[in-house]
N, C-alpha and C positions, 0 to 999 in steps of 0.2 A: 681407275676403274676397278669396281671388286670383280670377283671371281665370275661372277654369274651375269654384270654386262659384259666379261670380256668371252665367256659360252657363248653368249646371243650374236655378239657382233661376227665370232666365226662362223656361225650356221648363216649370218646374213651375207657375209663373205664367200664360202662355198655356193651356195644357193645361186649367186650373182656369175660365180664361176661357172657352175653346170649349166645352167638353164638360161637358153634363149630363145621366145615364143616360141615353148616345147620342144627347143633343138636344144644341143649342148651347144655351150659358148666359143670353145675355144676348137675347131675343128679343121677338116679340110676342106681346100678350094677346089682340088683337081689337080692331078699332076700335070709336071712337062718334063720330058728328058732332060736327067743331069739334076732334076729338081724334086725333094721331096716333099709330100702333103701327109695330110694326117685325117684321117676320117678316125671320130669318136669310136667306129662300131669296128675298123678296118685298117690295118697300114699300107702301106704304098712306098717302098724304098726304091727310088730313082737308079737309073742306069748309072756307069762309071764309066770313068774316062770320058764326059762330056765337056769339052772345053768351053769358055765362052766365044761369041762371036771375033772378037778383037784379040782371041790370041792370051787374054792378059793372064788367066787363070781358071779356077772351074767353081761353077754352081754348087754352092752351100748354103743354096736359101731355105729356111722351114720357111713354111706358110701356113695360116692360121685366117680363121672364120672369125667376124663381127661378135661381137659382144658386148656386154655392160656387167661391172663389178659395181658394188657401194663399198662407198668409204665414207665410215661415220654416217653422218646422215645425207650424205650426198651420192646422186646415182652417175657412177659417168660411162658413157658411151665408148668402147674401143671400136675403132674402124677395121676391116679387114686388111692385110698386110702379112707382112712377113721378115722374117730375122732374119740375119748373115751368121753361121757357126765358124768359128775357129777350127781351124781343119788341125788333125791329127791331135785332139782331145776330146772331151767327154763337155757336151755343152748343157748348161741349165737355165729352162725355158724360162722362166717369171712373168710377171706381170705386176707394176709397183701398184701402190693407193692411187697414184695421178693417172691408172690407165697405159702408163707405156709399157709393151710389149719389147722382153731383150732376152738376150745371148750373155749367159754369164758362165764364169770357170765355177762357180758353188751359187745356192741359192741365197737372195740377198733377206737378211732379217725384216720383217716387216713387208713382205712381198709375196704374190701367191706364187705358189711353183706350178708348173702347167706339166712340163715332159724333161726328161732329159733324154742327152742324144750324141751320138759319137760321131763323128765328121775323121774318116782321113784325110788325104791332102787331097784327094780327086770326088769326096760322093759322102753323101749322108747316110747311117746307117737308119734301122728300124728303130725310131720315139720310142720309149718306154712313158706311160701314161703317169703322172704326176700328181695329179688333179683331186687333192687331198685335202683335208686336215686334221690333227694330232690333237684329241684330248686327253684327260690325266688318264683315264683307263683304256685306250686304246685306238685303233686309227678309224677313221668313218669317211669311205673313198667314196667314190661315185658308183662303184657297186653296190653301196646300200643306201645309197640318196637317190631317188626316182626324181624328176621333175616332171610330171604331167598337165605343167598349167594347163587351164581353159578345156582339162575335158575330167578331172579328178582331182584328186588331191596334191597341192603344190608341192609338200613333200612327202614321201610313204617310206615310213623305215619298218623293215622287218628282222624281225630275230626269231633266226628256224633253232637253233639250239640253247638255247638259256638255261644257266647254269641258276641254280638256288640264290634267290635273293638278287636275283641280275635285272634289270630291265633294259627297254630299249634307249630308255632318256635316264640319266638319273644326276638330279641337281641337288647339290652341297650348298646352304646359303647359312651362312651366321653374320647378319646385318648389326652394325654397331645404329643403333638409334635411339632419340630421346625420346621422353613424353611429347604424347602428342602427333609422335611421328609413326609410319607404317609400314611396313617389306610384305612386296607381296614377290616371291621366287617366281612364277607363272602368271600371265598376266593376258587373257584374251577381252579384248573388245571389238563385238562384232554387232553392228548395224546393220538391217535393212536399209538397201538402198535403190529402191524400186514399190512406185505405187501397185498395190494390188496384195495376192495373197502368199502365204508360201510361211515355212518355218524355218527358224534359227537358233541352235542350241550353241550354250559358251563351252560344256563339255560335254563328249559323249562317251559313255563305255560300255562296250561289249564283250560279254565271256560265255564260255561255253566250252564243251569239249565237240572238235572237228569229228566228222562223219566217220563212222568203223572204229573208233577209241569206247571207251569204258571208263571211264572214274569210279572206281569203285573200293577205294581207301577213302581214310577222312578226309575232310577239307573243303575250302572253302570256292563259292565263285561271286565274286561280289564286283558289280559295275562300276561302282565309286566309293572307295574306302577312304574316310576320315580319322587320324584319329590324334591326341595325346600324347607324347611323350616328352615330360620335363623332368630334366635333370640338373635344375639350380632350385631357387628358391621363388614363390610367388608369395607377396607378403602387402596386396593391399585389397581393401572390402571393394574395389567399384571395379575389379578385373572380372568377365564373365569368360568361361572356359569351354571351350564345347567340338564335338570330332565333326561339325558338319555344320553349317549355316547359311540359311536359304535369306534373303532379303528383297524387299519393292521397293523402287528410290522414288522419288518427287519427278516429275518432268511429264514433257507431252502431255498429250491430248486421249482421256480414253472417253471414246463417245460413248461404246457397248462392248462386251465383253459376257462371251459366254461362265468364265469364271477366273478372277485372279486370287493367288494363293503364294505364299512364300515357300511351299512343300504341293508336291501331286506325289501322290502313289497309287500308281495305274495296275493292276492286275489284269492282263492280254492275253496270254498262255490259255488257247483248250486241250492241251495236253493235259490229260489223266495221270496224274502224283498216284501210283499205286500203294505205297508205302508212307507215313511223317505226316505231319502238320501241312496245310496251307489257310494262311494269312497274308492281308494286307501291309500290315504292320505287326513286326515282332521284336518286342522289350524284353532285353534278354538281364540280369543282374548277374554277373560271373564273379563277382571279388567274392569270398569266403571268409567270414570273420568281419564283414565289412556291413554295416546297417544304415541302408541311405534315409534319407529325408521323405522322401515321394519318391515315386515312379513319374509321376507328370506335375509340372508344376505351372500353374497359369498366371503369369502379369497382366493385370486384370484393371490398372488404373485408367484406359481409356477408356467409352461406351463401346459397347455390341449391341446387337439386337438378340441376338441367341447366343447360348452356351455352346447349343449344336444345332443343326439343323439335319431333317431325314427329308429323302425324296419322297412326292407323294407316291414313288411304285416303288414298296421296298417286297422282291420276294423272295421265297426261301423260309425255311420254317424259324426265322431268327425271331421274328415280330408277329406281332397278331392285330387284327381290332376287333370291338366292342364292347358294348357297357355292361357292367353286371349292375343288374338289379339293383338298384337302392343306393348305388356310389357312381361316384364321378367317373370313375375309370375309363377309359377308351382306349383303352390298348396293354399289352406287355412286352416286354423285348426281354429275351430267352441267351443265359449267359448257363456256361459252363462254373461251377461256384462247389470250391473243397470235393471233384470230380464227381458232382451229381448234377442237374439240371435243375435250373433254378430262375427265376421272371424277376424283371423289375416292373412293376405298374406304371402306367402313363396316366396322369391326370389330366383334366380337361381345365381345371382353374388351379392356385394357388393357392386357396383357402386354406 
């Protein structure tokens, strides 16, 4: 497995760990004298000097709540139950890929850890919470993994302090592949699965500065940031390069559709920009000494009906209609041109 199945299968691995129908997995059942349990929120260290009933010895049971881990692509169920600790050491809780739940002197390679926990000869002390896992840049416990199935977001990770250039996720993928073949590091597929109406986005981003803040140095707030950077060589004509690509695939059934588009650009804000530009779209050219080809470039080998198309309510003093006298004209659309105002004429034919 490279780097970036073996990220995925741990997040699928903890995830299986914390979360069960919106409980943690691995918790408490309720104490009994002599016995300790372990509530996710709460500990509970059992009385001492409980003997058992027969005399033989004393209660060093942990106990622990129903859950299900995956492994690979298999989901399995653990039952509720409980371990026996080794009295007068330090015990580590696991739980392997097959689901069994043990009591070990160290935590075993390839197994979740749950708690560890000290046992003298007569009583269990207070679990310490376990319920981890370790990537290259640092630990991601179940205080920053929520599980809120079935009423929010399955997982929510937050980062209240972010150091420059840091994020919440951040994936490394340098995929060996041939022609022909493809890496995608992130990969959402998501289906409606219910007749009727409702929307579903593959990704969504929100930025903004929180309420009582100020941004008022340079920089930027951008939703979804695409972009370029290659540092080997690219050396064939049929490679197309690009920081963002929208696509419509073949399938299903569209009876009606108010509009399909490979790109929307929604302007929704009636907040008043006191200050700067507002546009829809903005074509920005930033290299210096660099002289492109076009600004827009159209592949134009299949039909269209239109080049463009306007609504019949366009208003705003951008456009106008009517005809002058003696020409075709029906219209002008009003562009900003070498910072003076300037019309383009709308024709009524081709001629």
């Amino acid at each position: 497995m490279n780097k970036i199945t073996k990220f995925l299968l741990m997040i699928t691995l903890i995830v299986g760990v914390v979360c069960l129908n919106a409980l943690p997995v691995f918790s408490a059942s309720g104490s009994t004298s002599g016995e300790v349990s372990i509530d996710y929120f709460d500990f509970d260290k059992a009385s001492t000097n409980d003997q058992t009933a027969d005399g033989s010895g004393y209660k060093l049971k942990f106990y622990y709540k129903a859950g299900r881990i995956r492994n690979d692509n298999s989901v399995i169920n653990v039952a509720a139950g409980y371990v026996t600790c080794t009295a007068s050491q330090r015990n580590f809780i696991e739980v392997s890929p097959a689901g069994v739940v043990s009591a070990e002197s160290s935590f075993t390679a390839g197994s979740i850890p749950l708690y560890t926990i000290y046992a003298n000869a007569s009583a269990i002390f207070t679990p310490v919470d376990k319920r981890a896992f370790l990537m290259a840049t640092g630990i991601l416990t179940t205080d920053t993994i929520v599980s809120t199935y079935g009423t929010g977001n399955v997982i929510a990770i937050t980062v209240s302090e972010a150091t420059n250039a840091t994020g919440a996720i951040k994936i490394v993928s340098t995929p060996t592949i041939n022609d022909g073949e493809y890496h995608v590091p992130i990969w959402v597929d998501a289906q409606l699965a219910l007749t009727g109406g409702g929307s579903i986005y593959g990704v969504r981003g929100h930025v903004g500065t929180i309420a009582g803040v100020t941004m008022d140095a340079t920089g930027y707030q951008i939703g979804v940031h695409g972009r370029i950077l290659n540092l080997g060589t690219v050396d064939n004509g049929g490679i197309i390069i690009a920081g963002l690509l929208g696509q419509t695939l073949t399938g299903g059934t569209y009876d009606a559709v108010s509009h399909m588009a490979c790109a929307w650009l929604s302007w929704q804000s009636t907040t008043t920009v006191t200050s700067g530009e507002t546009e829809i779209l903005y074509l920005s050219h930033n290299a210096p000494g660099l002289t492109l080809d076009s600004f827009i470039y159209i592949y134009g080998v299949n039909p269209a009906d239109y080049f463009i198309k306007f609504h019949a309510q366009m208003n705003g003093g951008w456009s106008d209609v009517g005809t002058t006298e003696g020409e075709e004209c029906v219209g002008h659309l009003k562009v900003r041109y070498h910072g003076a105002d300037a019309y383009i004429n709308v024709f009524s034919d081709n001629s």
